[in-house]
C-alpha positions, 0 to 999 in steps of 0.5 A, a space after each residue: 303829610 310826613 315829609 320826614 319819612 317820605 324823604 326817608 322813602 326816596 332815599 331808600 328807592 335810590 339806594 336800591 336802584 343802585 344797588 340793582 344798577 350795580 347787580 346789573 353791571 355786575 352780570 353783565 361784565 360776567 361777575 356773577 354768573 347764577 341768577 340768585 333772584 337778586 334782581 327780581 328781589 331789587 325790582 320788588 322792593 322798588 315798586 313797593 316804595 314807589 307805590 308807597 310813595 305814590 299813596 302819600 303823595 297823592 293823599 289828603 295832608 
């Protein structure tokens, strides 16, 4: 397994969910007042690498 890239992964999924915490903080407080499909853009992009990250650590080293 390459953990390098796995770490990479994680890494990467948590900046994106901070990112969409933000956006959420953001149109919440009235901030961003158009749903520019930001969001949905974010929550994508996680599922993605949870789902690639799911294959490697349940695959055969």
């Amino acid at each position: 397994m390459n953990y390098t890239y796995l770490r990479r992964l994680y890494v990467k999924r948590a900046e994106l969910e901070a990112k969409l915490e933000l956006h959420d903080a953001r149109y919440c407080f009235g901030e961003e007042e158009v749903d520019d499909g930001t969001e949905n853009d974010l929550k994508q992009r996680i599922e993605e690498i949870s789902k690639e990250i799911a294959a490697m650590e349940h695959s055969p080293s």
